[in-house]
C-alpha positions in Angstrom: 16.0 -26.2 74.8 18.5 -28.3 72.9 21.1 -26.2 72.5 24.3 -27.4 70.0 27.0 -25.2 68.6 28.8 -27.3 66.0 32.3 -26.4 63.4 31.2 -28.2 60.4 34.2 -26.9 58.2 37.6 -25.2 58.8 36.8 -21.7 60.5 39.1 -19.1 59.5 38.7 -16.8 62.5 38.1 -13.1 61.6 36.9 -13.1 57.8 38.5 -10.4 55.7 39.0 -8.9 52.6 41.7 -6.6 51.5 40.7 -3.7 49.7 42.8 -0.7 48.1 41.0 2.5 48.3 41.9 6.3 49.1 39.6 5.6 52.3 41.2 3.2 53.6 44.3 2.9 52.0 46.1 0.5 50.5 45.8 -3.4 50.8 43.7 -2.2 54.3 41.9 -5.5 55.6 37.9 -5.0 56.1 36.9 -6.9 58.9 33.5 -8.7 57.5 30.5 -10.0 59.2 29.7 -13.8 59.2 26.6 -14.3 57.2 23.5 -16.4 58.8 20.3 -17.7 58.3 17.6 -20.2 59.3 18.2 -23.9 58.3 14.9 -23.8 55.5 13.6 -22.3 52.6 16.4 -20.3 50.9 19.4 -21.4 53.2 21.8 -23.3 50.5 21.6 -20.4 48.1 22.3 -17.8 50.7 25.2 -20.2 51.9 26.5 -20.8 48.4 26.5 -16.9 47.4 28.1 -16.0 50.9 31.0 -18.8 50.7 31.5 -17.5 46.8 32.0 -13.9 47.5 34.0 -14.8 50.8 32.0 -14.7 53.6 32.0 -17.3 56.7 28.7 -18.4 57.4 26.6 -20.0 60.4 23.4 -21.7 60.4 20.7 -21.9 63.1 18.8 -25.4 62.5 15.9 -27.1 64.0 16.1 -30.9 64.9 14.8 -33.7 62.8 15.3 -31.1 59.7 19.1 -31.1 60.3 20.4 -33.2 57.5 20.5 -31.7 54.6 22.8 -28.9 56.0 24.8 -30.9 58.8 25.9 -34.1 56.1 24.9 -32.9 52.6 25.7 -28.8 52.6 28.7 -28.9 55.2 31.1 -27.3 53.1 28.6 -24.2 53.0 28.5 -23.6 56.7 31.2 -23.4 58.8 29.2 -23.2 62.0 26.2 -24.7 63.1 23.4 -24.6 65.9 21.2 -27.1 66.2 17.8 -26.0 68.4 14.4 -27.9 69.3 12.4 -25.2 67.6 13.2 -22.0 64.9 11.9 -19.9 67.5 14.5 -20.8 70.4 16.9 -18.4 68.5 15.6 -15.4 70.4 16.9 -17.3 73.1 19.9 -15.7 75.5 22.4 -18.1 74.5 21.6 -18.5 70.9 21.6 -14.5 70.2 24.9 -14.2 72.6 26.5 -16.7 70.0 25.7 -14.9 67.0 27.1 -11.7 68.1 30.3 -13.1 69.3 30.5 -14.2 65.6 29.5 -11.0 64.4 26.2 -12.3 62.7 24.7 -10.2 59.8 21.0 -11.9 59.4 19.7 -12.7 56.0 15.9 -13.3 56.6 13.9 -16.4 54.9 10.3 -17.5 54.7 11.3 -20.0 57.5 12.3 -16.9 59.7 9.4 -15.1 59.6 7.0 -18.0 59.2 8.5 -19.6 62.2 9.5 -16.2 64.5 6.7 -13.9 65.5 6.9 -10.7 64.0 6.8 -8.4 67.1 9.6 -11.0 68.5 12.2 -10.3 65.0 11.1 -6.2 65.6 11.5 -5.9 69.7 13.8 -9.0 70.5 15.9 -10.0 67.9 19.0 -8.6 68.6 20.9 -9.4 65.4 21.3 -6.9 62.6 19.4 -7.7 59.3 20.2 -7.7 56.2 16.8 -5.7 55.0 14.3 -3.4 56.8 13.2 -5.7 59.5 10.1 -3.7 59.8 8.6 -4.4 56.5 8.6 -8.2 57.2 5.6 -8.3 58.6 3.2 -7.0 55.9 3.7 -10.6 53.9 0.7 -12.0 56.1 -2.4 -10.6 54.8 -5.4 -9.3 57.4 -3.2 -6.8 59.7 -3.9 -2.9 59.3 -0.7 -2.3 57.5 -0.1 -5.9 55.6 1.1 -6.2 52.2 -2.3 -5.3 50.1 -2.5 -1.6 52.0 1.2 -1.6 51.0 0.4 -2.3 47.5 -3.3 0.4 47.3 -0.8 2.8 49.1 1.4 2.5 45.7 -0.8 2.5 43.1 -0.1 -0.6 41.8 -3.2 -2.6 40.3 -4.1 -5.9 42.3 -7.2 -7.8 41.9 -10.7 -7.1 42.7 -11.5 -8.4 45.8 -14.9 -9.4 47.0 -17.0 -10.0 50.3 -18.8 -13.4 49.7 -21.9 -12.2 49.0 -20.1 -9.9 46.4 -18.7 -12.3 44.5 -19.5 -11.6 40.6 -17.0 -13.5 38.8 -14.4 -16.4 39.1 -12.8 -15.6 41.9 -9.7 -17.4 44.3 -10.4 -17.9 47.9 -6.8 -18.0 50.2 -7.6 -19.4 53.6 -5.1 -20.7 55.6 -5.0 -24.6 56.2 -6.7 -26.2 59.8 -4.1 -28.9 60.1 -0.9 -26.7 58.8 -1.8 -23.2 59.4 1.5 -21.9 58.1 0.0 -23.3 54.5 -3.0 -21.9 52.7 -5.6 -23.6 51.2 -7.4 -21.9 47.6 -10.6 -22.7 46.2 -12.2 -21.3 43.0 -15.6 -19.8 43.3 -18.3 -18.0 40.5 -20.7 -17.1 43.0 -21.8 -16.7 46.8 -23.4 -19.7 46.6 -20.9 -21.5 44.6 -18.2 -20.2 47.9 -20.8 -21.3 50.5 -21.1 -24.7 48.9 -17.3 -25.1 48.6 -16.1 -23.8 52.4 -19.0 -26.0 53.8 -17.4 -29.3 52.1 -13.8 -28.4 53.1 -14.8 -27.6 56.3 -16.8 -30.8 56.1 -13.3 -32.4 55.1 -11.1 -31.1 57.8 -9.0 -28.7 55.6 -9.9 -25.6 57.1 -11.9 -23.9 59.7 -14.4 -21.7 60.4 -12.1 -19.1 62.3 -9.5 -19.3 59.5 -12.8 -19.1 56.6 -13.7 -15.8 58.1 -10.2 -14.6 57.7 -9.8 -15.5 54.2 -9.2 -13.1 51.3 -11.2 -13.5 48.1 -10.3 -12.0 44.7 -10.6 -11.6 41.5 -8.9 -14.3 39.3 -6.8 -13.1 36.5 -6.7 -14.7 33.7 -3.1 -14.2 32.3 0.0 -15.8 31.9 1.8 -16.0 35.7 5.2 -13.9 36.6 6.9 -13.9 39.7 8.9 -10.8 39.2 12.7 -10.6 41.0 14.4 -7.8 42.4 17.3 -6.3 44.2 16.8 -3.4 46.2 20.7 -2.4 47.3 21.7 -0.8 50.2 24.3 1.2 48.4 22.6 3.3 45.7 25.0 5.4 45.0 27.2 2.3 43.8 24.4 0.2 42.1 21.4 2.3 41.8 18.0 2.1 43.5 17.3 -1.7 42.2 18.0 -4.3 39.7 15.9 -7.0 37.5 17.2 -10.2 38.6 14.3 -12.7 36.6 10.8 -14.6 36.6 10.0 -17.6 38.3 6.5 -19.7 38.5 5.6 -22.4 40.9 4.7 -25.8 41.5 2.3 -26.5 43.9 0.9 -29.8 45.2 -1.7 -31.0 44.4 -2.7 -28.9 42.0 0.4 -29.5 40.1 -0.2 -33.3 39.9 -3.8 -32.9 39.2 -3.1 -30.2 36.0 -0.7 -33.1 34.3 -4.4 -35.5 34.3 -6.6 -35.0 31.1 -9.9 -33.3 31.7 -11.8 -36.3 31.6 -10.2 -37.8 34.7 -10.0 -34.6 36.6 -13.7 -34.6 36.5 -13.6 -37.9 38.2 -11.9 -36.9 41.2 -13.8 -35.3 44.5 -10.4 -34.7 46.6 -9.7 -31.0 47.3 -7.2 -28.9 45.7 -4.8 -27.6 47.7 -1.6 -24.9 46.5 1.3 -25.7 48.6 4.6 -24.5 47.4 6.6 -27.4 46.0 9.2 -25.9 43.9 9.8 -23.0 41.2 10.9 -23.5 37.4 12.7 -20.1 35.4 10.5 -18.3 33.0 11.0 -15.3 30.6 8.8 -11.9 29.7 8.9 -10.5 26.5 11.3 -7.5 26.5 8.6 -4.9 25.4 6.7 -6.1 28.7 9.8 -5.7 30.7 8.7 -2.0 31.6 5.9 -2.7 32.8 7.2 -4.9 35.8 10.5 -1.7 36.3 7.9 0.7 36.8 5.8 -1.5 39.2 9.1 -2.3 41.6 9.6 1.4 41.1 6.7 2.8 42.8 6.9 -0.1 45.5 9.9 1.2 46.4 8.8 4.5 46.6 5.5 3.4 48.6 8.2 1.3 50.9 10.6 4.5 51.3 7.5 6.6 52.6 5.6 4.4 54.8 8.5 1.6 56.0 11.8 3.7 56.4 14.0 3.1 55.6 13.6 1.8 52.5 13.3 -2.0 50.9 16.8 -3.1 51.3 17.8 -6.7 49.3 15.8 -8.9 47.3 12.2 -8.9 46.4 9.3 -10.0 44.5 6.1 -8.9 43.1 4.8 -12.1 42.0 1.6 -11.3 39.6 0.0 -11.6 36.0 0.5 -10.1 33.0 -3.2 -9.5 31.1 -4.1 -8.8 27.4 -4.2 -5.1 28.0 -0.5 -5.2 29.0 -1.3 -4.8 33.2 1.0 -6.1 35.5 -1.4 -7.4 37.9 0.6 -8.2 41.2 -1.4 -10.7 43.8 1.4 -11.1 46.5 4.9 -9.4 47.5 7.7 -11.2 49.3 10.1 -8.6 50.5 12.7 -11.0 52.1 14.6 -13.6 49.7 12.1 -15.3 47.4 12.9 -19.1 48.0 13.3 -19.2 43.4 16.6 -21.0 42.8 15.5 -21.6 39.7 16.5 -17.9 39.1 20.3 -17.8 38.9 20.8 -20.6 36.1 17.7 -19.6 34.1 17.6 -16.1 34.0 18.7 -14.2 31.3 19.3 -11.1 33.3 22.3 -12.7 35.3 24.2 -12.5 32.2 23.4 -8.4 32.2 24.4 -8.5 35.8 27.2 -9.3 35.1 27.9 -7.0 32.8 27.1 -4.1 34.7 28.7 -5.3 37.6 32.2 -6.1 35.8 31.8 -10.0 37.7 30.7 -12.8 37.2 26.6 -13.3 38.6 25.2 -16.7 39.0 22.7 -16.3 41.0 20.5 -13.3 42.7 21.8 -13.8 46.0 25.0 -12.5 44.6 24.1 -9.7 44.4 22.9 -9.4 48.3 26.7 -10.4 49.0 27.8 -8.0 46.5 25.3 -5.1 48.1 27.4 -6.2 52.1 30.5 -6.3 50.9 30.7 -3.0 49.4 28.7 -1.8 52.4 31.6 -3.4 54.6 34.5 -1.6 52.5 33.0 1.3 52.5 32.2 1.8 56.3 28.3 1.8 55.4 27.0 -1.6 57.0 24.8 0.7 59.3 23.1 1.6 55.8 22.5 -2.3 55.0 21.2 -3.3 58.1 17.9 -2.9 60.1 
């Protein structure tokens, strides 16, 4: 294992803040953690939120996908490890490192994509940011993942099918042969129309049998597209149970480039489509459809609460559809930080944010450093952290 520890910036020593309160007096300095993260996904927005509210930060990267953090994001970091893979942070020395710095953990896709589950419940020795716990139901096909989550709510999702079941256009998400942390989606109208399809990309080399019989298939909704944002804070009695924080979309390769052809020359091409995650651009609802999407999170939280104690703890999203008959149709749930940083600049809802919060809110990460500092000043970080 390569193992680097790096000081990228000036590094302050202890990070504090100096608070005046009847509990702990006045101008008494709150000793704060140092916030870190995986070097992917979501990393400069958690680094840029924890260096504006005051935090110091670390960063645990992965070599060959250094850069961008080591020469372009220095100023965000003020201390850096550099491994030979994501998962040699469970590693002795790594973990020893981060507790000497008094780590709190903000999870990413890259943490949980790249760290086994089991491995971030039993062996990861750093406190979370979140419920550590609920991580796991994100991958689809274990016997508590995110679509029991979501029956065990009440919260509509779409149809889904057996192939030989299959009645109307439906999606079919299978995980990739080649990259099988990406998933591969094909439309279907029938079984034979799925039978047909799988064959030839199977035929192609972009997925597998194995990974075919794991698929899910369901029901495609027609309706406009809403990732919906949330935060979940630690300290309810503060900020209340949650927050709106605004819609995303995505744009996905190849699909993306292939939806900006005209018909006619999409017809003429026989190379399969495939929705990786490229990037995310801001959208807005309609405010008389806002209440759908509250009273959605609402019962997820309440569904989280019961069967995932704690409770959901940061940022979420219930990223669905919005139909005709006004149904908030959710396909998939990310309960860690969404990877949007579209969010913060085209939101409308920062500007309400910041209204309620009496600060200024540029992003929804904010509101995460928000959530651990108040947690810190108040002697609660027990209450943020899993």
């Amino acid at each position: 294992m390569a193992y680097r520890r790096a000081k990228l910036s000036r590094v302050s020593g202890e990070t504090t803040c100096r608070i005046s309160s009847a509990n702990f007096g006045e101008g008494h300095a709150v000793k704060l953690p140092i916030i870190g993260t995986l070097g992917s996904h979501s990393a400069e927005e958690i680094g840029v939120a924890a260096k504006s509210h005051g935090f110091d930060t670390v960063i645990v990267c992965e070599k060959g996908r250094e850069k961008l953090y080591s020469k372009y994001d220095k100023h965000l970091f003020d201390h850096f490890i550099l491994l030979d893979r994501f998962d040699e942070v469970l590693g002795e020395e790594v973990q020893t490192e981060l507790t000497e710095l008094n780590t709190l953990w903000i999870p990413n896709r890259a943490f949980t994509t790249y760290v086994p589950y089991d491995d971030i419940e039993k062996r990861f020795k750093i406190p979370i940011y979140g419920n550590r716990g609920l991580l796991r139901v994100e991958d689809r096909g274990g016997p508590r993942d995110q679509q029991w989550l979501l029956d065990q709510c009440g919260i509509r999702t779409p149809k889904r099918f057996t192939p030989n079941r299959i009645d109307r256009l439906a999606i079919v998400k299978v995980h990739q042969k080649a990259r099988p942390h990406e998933r591969a989606f094909f439309c279907v109208v029938s079984a034979a129309d799925y039978e047909s399809q799988s064959r030839t990309l199977i035929k192609q080399g972009v997925i597998s049998e194995k990974e075919l019989a794991n698929a899910t298939i369901e029901e495609f909704v027609i309706a406009a597209r809403f990732n919906a944002n949330f935060q979940a804070y630690a300290i309810e009695d503060d900020f209340g149970a949650l927050d709106l924080v605004g819609f995303d979309d995505r744009i996905q390769t190849n699909l993306g480039g292939l939806l900006n052809l005209p018909a006619r020359d999409q017809l003429k091409l026989t190379a399969p489509v495939t929705n990786e995650e490229a990037g995310h651009f801001g959208v807005t609802m309609r405010e008389s459809k806002k209440p759908l999407v509250y009273e959605t999170a609402e019962k997820f939280l309440v569904g989280v609460r019961k069967h995932f104690p704690p409770k959901m703890i940061g940022l979420f999203s219930l990223q669905g559809a919005l139909t005709e008959q006004s149904e908030f149709v959710v396909f998939d749930v990310s309960v860690r930080v969404p990877g949007a940083p579209c969010v913060g600049p085209t939101s409308p809802e920062m500007r309400r944010l910041a209204l309620k919060l009496k600060q200024p809110i540029e992003s929804p990460l904010d509101l995460c450093m928000i959530d651990i500092k108040t947690a810190a000043e108040e002697g609660r970080l027990a209450e943020a952290s899993t």
